[in-house]
C-alpha positions as CSV (number, residue, x, y, z in Angstrom):
1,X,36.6,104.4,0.2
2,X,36.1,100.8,-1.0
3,X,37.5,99.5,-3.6
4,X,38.3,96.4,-5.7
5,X,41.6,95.3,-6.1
6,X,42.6,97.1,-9.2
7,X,41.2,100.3,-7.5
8,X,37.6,100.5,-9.0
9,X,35.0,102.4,-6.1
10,X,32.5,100.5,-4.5
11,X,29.1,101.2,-3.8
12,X,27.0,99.2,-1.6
13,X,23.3,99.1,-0.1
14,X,20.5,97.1,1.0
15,X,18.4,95.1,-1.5
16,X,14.8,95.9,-0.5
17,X,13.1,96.4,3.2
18,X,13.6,92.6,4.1
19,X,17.2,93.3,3.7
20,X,20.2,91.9,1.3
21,X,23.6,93.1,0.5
22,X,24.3,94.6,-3.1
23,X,27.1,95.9,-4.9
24,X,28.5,97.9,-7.3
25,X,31.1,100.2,-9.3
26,X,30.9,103.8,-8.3
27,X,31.2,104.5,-12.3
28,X,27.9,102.3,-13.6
29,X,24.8,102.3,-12.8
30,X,23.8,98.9,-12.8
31,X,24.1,96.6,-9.6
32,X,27.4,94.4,-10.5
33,X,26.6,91.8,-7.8
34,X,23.0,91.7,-6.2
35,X,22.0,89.8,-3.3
36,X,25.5,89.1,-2.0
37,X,26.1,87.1,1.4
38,X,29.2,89.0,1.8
39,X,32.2,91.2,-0.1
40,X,35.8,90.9,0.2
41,X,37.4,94.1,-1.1
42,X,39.8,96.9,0.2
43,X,39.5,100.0,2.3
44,X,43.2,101.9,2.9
45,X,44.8,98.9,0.8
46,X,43.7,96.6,3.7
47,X,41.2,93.8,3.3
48,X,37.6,94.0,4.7
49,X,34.6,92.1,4.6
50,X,31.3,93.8,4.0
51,X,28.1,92.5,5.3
52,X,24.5,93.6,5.5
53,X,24.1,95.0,9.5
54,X,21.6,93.0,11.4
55,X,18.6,96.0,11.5
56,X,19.8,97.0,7.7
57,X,22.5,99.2,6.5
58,X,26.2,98.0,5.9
59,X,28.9,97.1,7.6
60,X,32.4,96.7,7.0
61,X,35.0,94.9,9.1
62,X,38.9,94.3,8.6
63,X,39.9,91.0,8.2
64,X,43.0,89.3,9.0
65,X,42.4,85.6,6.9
66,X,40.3,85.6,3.4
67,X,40.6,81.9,3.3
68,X,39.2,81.5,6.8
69,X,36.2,83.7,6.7
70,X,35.2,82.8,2.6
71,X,33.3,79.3,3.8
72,X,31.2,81.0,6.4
73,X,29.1,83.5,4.3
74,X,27.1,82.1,0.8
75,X,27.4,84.1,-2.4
76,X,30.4,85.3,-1.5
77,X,32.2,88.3,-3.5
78,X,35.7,88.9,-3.7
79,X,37.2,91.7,-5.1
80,X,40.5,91.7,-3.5
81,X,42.5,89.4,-5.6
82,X,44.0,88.1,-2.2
83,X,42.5,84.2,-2.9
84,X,40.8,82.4,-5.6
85,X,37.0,82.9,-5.4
C-alpha cells in the first residue's frame, strides 16, 4: 500500500534485533535506503510518515505538515515529492 510519489511499492522492515528502519522497492531486491530515522511516502495518495515501533515492527502515521515533522527525525527519507529533502 506504500508507495513513493511516482507510484513505486514500498517495502519496509526492521534492520537487525536491536532495531532500525529499512526500506525498499517492492520490485528489487536490494534495501534502497538502510537504516532510516524515518520515511515520508504515500498510502491512499495521502502523506504518512513511517517509523520503526518502539518494541520493533513498523509503523505508519498520516501526516498533516512534511516541513514540520522533517527536522525531528535524522536520516530522513522522503519519497513524496511534497518538499525538498
Amino acid at each position: 500500500m506504500a508507495e513513493d510519489a511516482d507510484g513505486r511499492r514500498l517495502q519496509f522492515g526492521n534492520v537487525g534485533f536491536s532495531g532500525g528502519l529499512y526500506c525498499k522497492y517492492a520490485d528489487e531486491t536490494e534495501v534502497r535506503f538502510d537504516d532510516c530515522g524515518c520515511v515520508f511516502c504515500l498510502i491512499h495518495d495521502r502523506p504518512v510518515m513511517v517509523t520503526e515501533a518502539r518494541f520493533g515492527g513498523v509503523v505508519a502515521q498520516p501526516i498533516v505538515s512534511v516541513p514540520a515533522l522533517q527536522n525531528r527525525y535524522r536520516r530522513n527519507v522522503n519519497l513524496t515529492h511534497l518538499v525538498d529533502s
